[in-house]
N, C-alpha and C positions, 0 to 999 in steps of 0.2 A: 619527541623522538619515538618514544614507545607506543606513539597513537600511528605512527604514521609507519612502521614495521607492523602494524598489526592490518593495519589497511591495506598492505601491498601483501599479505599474504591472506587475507580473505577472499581479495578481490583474486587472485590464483586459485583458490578454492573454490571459488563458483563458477570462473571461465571453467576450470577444469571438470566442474562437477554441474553445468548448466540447470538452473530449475525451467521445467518445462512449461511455457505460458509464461517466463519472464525474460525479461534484454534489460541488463547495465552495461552501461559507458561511462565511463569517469565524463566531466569536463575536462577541454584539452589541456587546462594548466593548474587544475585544481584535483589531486583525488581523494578529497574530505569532499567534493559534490559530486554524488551519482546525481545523473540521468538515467531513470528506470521505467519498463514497460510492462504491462499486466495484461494478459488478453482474457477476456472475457472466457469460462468454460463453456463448452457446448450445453451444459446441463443447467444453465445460469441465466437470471434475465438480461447479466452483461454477453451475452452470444453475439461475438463479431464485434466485438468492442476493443479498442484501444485503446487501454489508460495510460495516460504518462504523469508518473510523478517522480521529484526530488526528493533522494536521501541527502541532506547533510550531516555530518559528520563532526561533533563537536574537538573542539583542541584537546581536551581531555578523555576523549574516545579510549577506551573502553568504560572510562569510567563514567562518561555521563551518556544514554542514551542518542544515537540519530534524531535530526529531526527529520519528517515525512512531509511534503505539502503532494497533495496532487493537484496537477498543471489542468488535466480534462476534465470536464463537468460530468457529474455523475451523479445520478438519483439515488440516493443510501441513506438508511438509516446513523450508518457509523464513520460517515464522512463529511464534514460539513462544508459549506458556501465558500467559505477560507480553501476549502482542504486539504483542512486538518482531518487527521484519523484517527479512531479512539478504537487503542489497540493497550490490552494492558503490560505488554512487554516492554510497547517505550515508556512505560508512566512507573505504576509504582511495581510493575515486575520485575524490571530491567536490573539486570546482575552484567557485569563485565564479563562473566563468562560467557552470557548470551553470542551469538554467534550471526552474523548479519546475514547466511543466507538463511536462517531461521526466523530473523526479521523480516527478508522477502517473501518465504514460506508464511505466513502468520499474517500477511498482508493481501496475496494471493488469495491464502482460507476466507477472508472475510472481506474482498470484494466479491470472493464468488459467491459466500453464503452468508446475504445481506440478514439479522438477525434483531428484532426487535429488542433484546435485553442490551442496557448499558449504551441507549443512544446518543449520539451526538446531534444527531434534528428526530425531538421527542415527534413531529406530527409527522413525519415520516414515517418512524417505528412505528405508532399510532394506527398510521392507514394498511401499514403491512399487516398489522394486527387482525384491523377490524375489517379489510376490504382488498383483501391480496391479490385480488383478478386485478382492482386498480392499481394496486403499489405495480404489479409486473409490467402493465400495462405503459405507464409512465416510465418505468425504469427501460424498459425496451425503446421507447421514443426517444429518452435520453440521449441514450448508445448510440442510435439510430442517427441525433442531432450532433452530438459532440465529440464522439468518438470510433466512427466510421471514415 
């Protein structure tokens, strides 16, 4: 009961308070599962990208972390093949007080600004490291291929 009053009043919280570069939708008979949108920043190798991914929403909500998958294929260091996203607020940051359009926020940051530390595909981080014209390069063709 207390997962699902906290759900109906975040999800007010962000229609009302929109983050810019994101779109949720509940599913139509479920709202422990977002449907969620990420667009790629202008300043980003995702420019003109679409990402779509699911928040789940555990029965225990606030007390246990969302989970994240992303649906669109995306070239990242911190998203892998699953995608899954390796974000330290749903792991071991996550406090019940966390706040889910912070989770959006925090999801947003680190599609736009793909970062070698703390990867989820180490040869990714690897190439962004060592050969960035290519990491951008591939990640724009990506975007280009799967979320356009």
């Amino acid at each position: 009961m207390t997962a699902l009053r906290r759900i109906q009043k975040e999800l007010k919280d962000i229609n009302s308070n929109p983050i810019d570069g994101v779109k949720v939708e509940t599913e139509d008979d479920n709202i422990f599962v977002w449907n969620c949108i990420v667009t790629g920043a202008s300043d980003s190798p995702y420019k003109g990208g679409t990402f779509k991914f699911k928040l789940e929403l555990p029965p225990n909500f606030p007390f246990k972390a969302p989970t994240v998958t992303f649906q669109t294929k995306i070239y990242h260091p911190g998203i892998n093949e699953e995608g899954q996203i390796c974000v330290p607020v749903l792991r071991d940051e996550w406090k019940p007080s966390v706040t889910l359009s912070t989770v959006l926020a925090v999801i947003q940051e680190k599609v736009n600004n793909p970062s070698p530390d703390d990867p989820f595909e180490p040869q990714i981080a690897a190439l962004l490291k060592e050969d960035k014209p290519k990491f951008l390069a591939t990640a724009r063709d990506y975007t280009k291929k799967y979320a356009t």
